[in-house]
DSSP file (Angstrom, degrees, kcal/mol; ACC not computed):
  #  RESIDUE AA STRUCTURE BP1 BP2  ACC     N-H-->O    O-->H-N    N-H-->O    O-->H-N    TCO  KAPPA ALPHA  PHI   PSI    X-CA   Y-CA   Z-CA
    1    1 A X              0   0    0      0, 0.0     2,-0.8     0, 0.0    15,-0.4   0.000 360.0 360.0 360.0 144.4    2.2   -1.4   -0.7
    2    2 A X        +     0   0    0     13,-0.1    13,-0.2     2,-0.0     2,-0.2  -0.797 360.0 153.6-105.2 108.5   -0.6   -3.0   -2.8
    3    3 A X        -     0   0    0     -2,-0.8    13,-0.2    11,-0.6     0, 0.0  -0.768  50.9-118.1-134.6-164.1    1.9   -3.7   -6.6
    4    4 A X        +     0   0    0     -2,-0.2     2,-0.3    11,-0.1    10,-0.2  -0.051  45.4 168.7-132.4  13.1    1.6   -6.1   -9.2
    5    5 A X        -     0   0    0      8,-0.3     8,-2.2     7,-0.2     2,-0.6  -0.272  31.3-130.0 -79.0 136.1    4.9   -8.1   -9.0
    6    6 A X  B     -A   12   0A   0     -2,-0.3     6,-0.2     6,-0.2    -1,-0.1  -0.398  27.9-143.3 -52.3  91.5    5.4  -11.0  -10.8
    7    7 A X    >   -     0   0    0      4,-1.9     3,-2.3    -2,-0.6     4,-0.3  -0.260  27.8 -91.4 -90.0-168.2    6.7  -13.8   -8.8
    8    8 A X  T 3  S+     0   0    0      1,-0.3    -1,-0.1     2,-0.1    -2,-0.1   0.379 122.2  45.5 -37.4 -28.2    9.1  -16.6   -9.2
    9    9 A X  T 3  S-     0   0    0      2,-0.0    -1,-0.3     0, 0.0    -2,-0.1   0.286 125.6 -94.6 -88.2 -15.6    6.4  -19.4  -10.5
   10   10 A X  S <  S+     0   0    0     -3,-2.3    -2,-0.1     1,-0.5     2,-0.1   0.438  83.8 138.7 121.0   1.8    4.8  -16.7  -13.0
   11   11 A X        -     0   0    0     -4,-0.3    -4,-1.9    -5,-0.1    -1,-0.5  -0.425  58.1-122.1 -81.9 149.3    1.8  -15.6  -10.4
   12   12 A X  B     -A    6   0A   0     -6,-0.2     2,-0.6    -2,-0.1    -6,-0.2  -0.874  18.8-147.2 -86.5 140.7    1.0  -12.2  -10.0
   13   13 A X        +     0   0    0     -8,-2.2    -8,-0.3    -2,-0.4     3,-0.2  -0.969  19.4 178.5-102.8 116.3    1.5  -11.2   -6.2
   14   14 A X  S    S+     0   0    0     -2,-0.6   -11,-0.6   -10,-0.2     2,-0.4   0.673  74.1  46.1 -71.1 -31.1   -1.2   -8.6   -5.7
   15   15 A X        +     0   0    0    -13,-0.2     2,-0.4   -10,-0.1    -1,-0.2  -0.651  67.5 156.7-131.3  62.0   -0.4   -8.1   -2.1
   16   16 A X        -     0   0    0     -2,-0.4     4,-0.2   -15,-0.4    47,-0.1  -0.771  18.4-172.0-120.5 153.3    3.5   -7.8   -1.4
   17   17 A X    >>  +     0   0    0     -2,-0.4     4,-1.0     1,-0.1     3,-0.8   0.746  55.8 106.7-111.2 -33.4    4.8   -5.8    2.2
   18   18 A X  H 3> S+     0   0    0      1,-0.2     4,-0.6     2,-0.2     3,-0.4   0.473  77.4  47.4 -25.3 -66.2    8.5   -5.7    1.4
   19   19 A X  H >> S+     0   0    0      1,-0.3     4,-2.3     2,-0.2     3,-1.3   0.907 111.0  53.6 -16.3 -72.7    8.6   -2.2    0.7
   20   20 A X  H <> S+     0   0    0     -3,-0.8     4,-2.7     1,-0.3    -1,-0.3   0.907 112.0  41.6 -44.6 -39.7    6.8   -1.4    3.6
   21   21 A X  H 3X S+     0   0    0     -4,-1.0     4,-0.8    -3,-0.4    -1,-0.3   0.551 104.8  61.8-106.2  23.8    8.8   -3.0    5.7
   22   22 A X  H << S+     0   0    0     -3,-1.3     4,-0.5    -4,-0.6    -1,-0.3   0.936 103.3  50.8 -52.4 -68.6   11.6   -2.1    4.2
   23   23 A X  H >< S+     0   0    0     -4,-2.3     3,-3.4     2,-0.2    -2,-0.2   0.972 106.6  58.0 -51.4 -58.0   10.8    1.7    5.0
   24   24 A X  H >< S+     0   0    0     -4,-2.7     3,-2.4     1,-0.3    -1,-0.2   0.873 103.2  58.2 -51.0 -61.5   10.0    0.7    9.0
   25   25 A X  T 3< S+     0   0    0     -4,-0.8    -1,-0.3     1,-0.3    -2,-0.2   0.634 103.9  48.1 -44.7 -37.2   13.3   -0.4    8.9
   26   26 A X  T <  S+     0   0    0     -3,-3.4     2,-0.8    -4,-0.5    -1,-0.3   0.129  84.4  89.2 -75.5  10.7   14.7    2.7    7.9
   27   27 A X    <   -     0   0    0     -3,-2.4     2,-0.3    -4,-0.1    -1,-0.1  -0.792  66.5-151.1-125.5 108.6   13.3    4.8   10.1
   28   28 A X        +     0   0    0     -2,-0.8     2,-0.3     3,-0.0    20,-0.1  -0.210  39.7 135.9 -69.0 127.1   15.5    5.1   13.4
   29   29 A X        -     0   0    0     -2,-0.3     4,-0.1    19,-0.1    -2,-0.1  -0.858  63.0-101.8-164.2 137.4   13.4    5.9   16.3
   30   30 A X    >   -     0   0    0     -2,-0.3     3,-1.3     1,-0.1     0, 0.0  -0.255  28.3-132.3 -50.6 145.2   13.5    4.5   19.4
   31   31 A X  T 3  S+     0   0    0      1,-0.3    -1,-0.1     3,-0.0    -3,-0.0   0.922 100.0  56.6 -83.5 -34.6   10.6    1.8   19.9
   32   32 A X  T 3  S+     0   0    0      2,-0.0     2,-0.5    -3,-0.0    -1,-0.3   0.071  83.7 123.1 -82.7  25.0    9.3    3.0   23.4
   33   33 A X    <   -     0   0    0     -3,-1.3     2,-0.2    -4,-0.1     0, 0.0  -0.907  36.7-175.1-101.5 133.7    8.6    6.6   22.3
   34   34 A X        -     0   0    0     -2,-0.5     2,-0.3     1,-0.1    12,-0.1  -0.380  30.6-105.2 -31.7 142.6    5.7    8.2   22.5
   35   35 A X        -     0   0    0     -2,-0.2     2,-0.3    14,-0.1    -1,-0.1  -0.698  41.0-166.8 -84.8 160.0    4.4   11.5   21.4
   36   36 A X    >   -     0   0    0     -2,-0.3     3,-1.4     3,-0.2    10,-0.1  -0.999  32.7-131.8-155.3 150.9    4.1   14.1   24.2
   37   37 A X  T 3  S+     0   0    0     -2,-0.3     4,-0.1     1,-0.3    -2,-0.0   0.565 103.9  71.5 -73.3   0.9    2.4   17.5   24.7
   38   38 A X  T 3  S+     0   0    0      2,-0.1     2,-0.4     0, 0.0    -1,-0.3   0.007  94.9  60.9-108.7  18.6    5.7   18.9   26.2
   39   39 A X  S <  S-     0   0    0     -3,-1.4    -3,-0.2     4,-0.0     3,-0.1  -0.983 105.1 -67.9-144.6 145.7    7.7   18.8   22.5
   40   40 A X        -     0   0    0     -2,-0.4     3,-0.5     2,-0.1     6,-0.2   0.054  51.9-107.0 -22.3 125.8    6.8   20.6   19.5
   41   41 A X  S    S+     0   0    0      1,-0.2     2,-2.9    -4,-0.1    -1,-0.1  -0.134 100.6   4.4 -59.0 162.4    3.6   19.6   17.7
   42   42 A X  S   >S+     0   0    0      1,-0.1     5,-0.9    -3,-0.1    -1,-0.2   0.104  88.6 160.1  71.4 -39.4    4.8   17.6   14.4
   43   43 A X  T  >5 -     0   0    0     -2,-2.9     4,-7.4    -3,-0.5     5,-0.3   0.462  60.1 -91.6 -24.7 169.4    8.2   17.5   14.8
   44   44 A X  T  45S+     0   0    0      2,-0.1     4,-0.2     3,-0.1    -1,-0.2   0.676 123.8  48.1 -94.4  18.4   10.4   15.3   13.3
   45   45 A X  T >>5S+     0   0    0      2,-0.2     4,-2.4     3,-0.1     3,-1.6   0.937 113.0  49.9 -66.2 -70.5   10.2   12.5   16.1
   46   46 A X  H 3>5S+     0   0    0      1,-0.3     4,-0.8    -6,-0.2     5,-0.3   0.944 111.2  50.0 -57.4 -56.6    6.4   12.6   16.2
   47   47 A X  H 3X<S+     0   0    0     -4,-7.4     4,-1.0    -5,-0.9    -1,-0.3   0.754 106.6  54.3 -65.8 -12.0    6.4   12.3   12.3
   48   48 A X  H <> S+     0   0    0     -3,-1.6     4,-6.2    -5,-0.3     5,-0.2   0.916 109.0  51.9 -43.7 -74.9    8.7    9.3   12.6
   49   49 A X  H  < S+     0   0    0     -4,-2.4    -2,-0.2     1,-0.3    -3,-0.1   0.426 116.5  38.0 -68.8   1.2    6.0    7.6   15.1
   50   50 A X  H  X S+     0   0    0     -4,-0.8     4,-1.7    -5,-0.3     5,-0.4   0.603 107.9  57.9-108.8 -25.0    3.5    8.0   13.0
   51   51 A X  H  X S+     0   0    0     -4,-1.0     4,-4.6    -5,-0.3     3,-0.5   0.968 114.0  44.8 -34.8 -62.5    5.1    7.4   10.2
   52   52 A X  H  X>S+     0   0    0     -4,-6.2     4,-2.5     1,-0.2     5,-0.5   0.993 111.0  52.1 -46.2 -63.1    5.8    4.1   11.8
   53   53 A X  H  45S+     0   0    0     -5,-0.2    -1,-0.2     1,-0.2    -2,-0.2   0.686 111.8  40.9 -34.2 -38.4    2.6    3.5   13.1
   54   54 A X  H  X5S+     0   0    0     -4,-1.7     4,-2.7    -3,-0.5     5,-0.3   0.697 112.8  57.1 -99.1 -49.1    0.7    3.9   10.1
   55   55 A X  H  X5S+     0   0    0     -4,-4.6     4,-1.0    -5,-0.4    -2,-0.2   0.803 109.1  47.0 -68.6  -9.2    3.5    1.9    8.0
   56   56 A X  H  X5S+     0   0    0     -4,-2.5     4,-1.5    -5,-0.2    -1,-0.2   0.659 111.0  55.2-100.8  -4.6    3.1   -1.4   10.5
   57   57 A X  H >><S+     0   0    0     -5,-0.5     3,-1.7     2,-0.2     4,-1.4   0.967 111.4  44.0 -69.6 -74.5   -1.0   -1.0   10.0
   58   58 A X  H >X>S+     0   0    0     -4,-2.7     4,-2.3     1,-0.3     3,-1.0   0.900 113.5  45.7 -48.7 -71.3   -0.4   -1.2    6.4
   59   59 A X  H 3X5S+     0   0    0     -4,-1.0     4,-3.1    -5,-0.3    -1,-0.3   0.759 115.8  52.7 -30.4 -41.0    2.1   -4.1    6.5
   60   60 A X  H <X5S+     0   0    0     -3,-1.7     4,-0.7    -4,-1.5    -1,-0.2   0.871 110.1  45.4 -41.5 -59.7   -0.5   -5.7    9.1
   61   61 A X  H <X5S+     0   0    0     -4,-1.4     4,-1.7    -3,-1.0     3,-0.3   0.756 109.3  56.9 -76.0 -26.0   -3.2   -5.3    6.8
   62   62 A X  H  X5S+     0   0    0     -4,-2.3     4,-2.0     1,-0.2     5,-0.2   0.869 109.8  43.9 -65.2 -50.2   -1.2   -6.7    3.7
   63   63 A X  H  X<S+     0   0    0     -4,-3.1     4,-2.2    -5,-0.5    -1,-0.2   0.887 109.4  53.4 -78.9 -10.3   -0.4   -9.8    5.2
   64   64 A X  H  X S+     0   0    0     -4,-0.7     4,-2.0    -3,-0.3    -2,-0.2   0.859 118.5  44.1 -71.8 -62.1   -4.2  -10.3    6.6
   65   65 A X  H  X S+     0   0    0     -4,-1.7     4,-2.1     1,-0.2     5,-0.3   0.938 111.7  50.3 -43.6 -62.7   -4.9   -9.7    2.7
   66   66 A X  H  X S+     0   0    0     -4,-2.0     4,-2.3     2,-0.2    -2,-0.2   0.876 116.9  39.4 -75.7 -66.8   -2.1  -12.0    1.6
   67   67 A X  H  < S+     0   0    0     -4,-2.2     5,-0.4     2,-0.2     4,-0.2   0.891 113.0  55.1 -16.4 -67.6   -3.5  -15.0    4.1
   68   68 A X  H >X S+     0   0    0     -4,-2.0     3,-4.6     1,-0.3     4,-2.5   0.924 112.8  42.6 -59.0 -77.9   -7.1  -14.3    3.2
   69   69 A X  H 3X S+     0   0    0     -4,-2.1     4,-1.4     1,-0.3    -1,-0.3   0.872 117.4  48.4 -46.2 -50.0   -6.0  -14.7   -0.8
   70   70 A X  H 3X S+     0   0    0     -4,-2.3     4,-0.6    -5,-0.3    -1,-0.3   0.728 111.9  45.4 -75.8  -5.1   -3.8  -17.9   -0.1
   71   71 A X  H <4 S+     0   0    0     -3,-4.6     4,-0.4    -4,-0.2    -2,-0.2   0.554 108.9  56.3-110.6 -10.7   -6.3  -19.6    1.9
   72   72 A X  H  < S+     0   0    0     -4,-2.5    -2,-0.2    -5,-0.4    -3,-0.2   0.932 111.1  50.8 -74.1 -44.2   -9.2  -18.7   -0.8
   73   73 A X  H  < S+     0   0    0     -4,-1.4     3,-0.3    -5,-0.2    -2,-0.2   0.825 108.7  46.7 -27.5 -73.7   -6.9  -20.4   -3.1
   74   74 A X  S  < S+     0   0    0     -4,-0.6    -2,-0.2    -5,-0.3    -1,-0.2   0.141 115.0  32.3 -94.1  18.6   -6.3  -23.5   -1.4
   75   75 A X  S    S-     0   0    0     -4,-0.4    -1,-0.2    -3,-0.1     3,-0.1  -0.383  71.5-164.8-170.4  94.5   -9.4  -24.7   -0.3
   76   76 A X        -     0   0    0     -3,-0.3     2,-0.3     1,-0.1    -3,-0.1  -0.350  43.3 -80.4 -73.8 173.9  -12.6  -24.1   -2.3
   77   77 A X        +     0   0    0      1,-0.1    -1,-0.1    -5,-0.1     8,-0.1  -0.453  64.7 151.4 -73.2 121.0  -15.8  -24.4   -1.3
   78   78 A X        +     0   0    0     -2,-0.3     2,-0.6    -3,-0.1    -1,-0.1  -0.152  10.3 150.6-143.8  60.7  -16.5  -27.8   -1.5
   79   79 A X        -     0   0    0      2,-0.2     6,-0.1     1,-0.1     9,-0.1  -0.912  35.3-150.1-110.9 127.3  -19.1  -29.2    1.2
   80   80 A X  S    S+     0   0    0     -2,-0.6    -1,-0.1     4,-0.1     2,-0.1   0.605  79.8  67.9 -65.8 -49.4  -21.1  -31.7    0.6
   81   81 A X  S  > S-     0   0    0      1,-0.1     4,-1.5     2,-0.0    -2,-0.2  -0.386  77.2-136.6 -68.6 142.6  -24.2  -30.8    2.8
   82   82 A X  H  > S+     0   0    0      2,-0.1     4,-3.1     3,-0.1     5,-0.4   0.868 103.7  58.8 -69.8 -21.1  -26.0  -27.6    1.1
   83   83 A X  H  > S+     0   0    0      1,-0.3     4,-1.3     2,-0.2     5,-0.2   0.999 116.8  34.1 -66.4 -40.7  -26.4  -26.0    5.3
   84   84 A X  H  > S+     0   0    0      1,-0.2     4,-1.8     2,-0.2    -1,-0.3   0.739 111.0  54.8 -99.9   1.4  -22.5  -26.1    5.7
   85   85 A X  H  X S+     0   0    0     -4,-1.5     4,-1.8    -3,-0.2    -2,-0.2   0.825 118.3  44.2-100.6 -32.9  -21.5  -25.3    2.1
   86   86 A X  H  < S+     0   0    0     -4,-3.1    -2,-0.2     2,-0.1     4,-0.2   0.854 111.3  51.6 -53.6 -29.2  -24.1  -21.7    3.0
   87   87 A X  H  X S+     0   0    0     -4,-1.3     4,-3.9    -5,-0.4    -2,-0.2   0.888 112.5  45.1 -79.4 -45.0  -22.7  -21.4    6.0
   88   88 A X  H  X S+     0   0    0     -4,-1.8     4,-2.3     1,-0.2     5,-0.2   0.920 110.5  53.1 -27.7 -50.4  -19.0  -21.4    4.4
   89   89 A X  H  X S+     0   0    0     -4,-1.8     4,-1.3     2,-0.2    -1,-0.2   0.610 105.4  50.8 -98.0 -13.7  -19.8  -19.5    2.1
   90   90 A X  H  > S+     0   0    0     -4,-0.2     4,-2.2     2,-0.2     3,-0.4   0.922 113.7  53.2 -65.7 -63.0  -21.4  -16.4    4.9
   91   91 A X  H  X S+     0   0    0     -4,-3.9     4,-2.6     1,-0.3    -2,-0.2   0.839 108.2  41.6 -76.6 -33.7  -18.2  -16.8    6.6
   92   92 A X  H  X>S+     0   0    0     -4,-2.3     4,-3.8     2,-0.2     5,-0.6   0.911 116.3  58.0 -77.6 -27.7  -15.9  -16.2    3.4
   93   93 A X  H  X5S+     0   0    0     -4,-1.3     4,-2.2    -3,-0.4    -2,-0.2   0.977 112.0  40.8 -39.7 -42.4  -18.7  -13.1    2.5
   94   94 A X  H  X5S+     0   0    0     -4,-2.2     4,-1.4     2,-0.2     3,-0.4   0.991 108.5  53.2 -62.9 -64.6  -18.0  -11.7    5.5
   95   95 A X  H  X5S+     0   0    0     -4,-2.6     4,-2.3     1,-0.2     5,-0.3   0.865 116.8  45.2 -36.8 -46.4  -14.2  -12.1    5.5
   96   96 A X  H  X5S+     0   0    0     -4,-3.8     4,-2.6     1,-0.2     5,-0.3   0.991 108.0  54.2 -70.8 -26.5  -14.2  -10.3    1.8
   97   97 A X  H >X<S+     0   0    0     -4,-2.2     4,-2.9    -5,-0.6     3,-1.0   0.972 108.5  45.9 -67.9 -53.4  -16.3   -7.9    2.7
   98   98 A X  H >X S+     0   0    0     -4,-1.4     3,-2.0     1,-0.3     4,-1.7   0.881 112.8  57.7 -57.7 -71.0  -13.9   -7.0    5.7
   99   99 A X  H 3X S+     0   0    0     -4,-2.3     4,-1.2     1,-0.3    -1,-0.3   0.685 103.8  46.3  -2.8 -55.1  -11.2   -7.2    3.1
  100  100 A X  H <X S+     0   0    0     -4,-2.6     4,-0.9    -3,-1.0    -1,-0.3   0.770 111.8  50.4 -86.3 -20.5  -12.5   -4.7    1.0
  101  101 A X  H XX S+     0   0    0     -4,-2.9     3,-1.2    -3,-2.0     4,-1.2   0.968 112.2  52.9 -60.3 -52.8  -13.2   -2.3    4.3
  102  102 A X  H 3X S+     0   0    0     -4,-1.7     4,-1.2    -5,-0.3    -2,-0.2   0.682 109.8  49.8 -61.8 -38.6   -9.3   -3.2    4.9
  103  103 A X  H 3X S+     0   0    0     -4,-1.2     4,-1.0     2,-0.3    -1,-0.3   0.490 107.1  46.1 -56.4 -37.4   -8.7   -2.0    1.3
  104  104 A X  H XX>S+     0   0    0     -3,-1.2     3,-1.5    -4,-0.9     4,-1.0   0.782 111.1  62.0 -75.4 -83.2  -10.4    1.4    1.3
  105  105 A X  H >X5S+     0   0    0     -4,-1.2     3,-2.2     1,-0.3     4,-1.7   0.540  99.3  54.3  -3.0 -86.8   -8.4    1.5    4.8
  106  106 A X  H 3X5S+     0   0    0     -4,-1.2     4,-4.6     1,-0.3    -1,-0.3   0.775 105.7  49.5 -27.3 -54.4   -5.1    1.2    2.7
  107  107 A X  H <X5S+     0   0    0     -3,-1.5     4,-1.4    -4,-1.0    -1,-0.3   0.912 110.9  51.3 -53.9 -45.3   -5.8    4.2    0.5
  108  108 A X  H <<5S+     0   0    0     -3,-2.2    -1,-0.3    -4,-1.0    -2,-0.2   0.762 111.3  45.5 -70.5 -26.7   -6.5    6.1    3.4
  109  109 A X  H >X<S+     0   0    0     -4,-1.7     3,-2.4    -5,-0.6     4,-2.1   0.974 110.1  54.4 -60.9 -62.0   -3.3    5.2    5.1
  110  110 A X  H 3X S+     0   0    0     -4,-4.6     4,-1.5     1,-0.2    -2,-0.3   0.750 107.9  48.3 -42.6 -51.9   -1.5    5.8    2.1
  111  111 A X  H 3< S+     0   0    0     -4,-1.4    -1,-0.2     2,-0.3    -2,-0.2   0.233 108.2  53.2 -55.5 -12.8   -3.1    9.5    1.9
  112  112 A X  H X> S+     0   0    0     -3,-2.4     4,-3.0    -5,-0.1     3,-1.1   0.785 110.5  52.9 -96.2 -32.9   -2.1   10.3    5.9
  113  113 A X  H 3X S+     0   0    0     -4,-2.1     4,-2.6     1,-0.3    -2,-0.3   0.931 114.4  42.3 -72.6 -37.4    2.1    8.9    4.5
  114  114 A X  H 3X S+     0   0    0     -4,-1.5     4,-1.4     2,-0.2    -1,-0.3   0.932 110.8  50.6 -76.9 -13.7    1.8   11.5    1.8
  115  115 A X  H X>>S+     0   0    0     -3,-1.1     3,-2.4     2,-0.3     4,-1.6   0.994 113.4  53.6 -66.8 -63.4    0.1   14.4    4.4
  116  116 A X  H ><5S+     0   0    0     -4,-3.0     3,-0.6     1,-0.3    -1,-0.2   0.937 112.0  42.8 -35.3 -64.4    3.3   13.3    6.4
  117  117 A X  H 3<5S+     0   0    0     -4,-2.6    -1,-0.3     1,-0.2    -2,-0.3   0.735 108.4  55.9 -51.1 -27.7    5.3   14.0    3.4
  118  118 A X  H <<5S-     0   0    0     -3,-2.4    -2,-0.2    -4,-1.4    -1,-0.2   0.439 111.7-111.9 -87.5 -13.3    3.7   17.1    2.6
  119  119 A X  T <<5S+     0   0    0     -4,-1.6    -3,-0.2    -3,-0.6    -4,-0.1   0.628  94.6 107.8  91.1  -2.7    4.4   18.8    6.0
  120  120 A X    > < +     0   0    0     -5,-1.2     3,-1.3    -6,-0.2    -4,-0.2   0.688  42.0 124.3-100.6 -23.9    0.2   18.4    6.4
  121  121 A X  T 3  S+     0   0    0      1,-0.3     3,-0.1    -9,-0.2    22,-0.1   0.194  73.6   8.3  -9.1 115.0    0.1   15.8    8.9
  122  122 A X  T 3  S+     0   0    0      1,-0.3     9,-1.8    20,-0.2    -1,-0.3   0.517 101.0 109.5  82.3  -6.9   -1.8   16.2   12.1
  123  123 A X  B <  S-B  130   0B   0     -3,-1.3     2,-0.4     7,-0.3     7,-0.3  -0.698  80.0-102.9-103.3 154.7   -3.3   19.6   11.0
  124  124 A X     >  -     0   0    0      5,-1.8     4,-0.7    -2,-0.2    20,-0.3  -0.724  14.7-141.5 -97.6 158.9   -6.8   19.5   10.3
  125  125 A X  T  4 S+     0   0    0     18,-4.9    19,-0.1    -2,-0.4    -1,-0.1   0.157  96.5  33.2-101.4  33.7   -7.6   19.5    6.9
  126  126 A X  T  4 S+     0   0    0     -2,-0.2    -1,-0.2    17,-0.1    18,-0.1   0.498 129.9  24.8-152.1 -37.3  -11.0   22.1    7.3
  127  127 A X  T  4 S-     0   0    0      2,-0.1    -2,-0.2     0, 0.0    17,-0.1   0.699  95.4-128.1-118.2 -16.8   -9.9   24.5   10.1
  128  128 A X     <  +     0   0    0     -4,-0.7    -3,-0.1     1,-0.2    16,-0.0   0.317  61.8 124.9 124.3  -3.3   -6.6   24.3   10.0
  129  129 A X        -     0   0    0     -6,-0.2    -5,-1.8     1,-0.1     2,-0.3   0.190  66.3 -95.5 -93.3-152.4   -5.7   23.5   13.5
  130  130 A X  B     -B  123   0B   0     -7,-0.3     2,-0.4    14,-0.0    -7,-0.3  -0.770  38.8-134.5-135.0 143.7   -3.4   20.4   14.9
  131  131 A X        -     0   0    0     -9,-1.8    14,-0.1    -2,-0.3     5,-0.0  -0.940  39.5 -84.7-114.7 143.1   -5.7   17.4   16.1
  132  132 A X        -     0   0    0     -2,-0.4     4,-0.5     1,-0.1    -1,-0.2   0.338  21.3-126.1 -21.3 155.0   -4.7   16.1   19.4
  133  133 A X  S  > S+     0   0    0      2,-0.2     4,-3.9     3,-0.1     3,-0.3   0.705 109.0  72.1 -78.3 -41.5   -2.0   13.6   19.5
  134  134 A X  H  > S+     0   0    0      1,-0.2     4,-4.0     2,-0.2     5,-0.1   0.979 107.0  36.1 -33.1 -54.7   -5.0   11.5   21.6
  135  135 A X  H  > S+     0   0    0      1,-0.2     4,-0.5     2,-0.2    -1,-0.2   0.843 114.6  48.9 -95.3  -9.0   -6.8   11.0   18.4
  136  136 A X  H  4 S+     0   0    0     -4,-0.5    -1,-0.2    -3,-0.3    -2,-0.2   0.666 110.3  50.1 -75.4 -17.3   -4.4   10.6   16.2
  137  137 A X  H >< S+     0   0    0     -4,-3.9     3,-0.6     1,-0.2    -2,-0.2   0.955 121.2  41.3 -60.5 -39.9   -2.5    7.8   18.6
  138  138 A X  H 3< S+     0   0    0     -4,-4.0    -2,-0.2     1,-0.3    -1,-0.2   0.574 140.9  10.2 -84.5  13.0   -6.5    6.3   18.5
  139  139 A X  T ><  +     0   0    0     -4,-0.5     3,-1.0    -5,-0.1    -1,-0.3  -0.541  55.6 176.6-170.7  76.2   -6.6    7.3   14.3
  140  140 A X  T <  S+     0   0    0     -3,-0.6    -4,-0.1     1,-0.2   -18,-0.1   0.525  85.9  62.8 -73.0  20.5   -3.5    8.2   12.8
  141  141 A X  T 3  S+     0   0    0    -29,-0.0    -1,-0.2   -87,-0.0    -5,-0.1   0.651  76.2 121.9 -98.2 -14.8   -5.8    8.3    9.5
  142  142 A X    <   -     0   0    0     -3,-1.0   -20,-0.2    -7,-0.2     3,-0.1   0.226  39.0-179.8 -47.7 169.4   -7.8   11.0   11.0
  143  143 A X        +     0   0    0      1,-0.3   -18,-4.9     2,-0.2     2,-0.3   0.480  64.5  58.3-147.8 -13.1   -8.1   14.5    8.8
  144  144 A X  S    S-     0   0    0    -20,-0.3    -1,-0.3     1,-0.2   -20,-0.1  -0.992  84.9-107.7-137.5 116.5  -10.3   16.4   11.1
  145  145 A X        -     0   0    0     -2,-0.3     4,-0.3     1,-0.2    -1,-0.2   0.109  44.8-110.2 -36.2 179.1  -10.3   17.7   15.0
  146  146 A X  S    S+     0   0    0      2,-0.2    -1,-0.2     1,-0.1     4,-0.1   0.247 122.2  55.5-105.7  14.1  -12.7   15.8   16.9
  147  147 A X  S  > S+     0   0    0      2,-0.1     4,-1.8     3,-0.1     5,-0.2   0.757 110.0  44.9 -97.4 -37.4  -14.9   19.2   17.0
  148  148 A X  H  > S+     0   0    0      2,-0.2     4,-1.9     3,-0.2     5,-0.4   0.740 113.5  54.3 -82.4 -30.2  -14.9   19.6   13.0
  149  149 A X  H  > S+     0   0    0     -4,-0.3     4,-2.5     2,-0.2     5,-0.3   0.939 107.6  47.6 -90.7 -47.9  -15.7   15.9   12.9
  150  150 A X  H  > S+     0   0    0      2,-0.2     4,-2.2     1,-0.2    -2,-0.2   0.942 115.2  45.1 -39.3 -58.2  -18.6   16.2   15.1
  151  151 A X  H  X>S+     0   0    0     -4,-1.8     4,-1.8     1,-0.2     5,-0.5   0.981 106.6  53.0 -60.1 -55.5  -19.9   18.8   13.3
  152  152 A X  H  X5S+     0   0    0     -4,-1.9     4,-1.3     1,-0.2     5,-0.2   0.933 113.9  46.5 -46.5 -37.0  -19.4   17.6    9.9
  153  153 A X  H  X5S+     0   0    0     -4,-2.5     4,-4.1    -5,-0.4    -1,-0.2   0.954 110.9  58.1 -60.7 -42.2  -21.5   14.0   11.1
  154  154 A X  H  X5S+     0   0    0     -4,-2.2     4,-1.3    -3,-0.4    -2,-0.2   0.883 114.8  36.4 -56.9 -34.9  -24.4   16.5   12.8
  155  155 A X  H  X5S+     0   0    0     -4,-1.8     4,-2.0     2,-0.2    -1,-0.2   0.803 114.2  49.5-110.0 -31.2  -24.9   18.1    9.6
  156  156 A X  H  X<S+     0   0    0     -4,-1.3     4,-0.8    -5,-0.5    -2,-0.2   0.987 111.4  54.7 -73.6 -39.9  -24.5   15.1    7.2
  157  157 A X  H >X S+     0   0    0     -4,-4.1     3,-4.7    -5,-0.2     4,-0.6   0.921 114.6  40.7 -46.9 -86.6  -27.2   13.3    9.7
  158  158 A X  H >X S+     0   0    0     -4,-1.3     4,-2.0     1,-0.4     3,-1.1   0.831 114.0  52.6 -27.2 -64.1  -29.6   16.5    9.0
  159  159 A X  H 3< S+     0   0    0     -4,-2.0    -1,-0.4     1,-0.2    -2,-0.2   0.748 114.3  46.8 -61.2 -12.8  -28.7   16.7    5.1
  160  160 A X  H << S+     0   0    0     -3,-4.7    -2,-0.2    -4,-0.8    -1,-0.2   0.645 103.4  58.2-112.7  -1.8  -29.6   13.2    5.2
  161  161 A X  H <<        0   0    0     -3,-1.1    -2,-0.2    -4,-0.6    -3,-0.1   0.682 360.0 360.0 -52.4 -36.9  -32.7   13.6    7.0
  162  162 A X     <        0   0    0     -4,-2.0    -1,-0.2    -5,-0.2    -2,-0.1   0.471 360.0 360.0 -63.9 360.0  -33.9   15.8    4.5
């Protein structure tokens, strides 16, 4: 969970996972389960295992964040030659820019744990119908069957053709 707490030396920590992994801690489920087409869509096993899933993504991505911010910290750019102090400075562009993908990522995570909360989970959010447990194992962020998703890309390609 992305907060603002103050730590012990007077720093703000922008990036703290306790809470998450707090929750994963609380949520008994066996580690080897799987979802399966043979139990009720949604139940509340399958919304446990994604719950999980989606809460060890976030934690993942919070400490990848967390690194990223401590190692930015502790060694500025400081090379001597201008060719390696450009080339440094591509490889931390890139890294924030994947940081700030990682970050939209969060929001989105955050928005499948409340669907999960809401009972809305796994349904798609346009026809109304359960997306696969296949694509939600390979995207538990997903919001859309993979037939509504198709379409909705065919036609935003076209509308953007125009």
């Amino acid at each position: 969970m992305v907060s603002d707490i103050t730590s012990k030396d007077g720093a703000s920590e922008i990036f703290d996972s306790r809470s998450v992994l707090a929750e994963l801690e609380r949520l008994e489920l066996p580690e080897d389960y799987r979802p399966s087409e043979d139990e009720p869509f949604m139940n509340d096993r399958q919304l446990a295992y994604f719950r999980r899933k989606l809460l060890k993504w976030k934690a993942e991505i919070l400490a990848e964040a967390k690194a990223t911010l401590a190692h930015l910290k502790a060694e500025p750019i400081q090379e001597p030659d201008a060719t390696d102090r450009a080339s440094s400075e591509t490889d931390w562009a890139l890294e924030l820019r994947s940081r700030d993908r990682q970050r939209k990522l969060l929001g989105k995570i955050d928005l499948a744990l409340e669907r999960i909360d809401s009972g809305e989970y796994g349904y798609c959010e346009i026809s109304g119908e359960p997306i696969s447990l296949a694509r939600l194992e390979a995207r538990p962020i997903a919001t859309m069957t993979l037939e509504v998703q198709e379409r909705h890309e065919r036609e935003e390609r076209v509308s953007r053709d125009d």
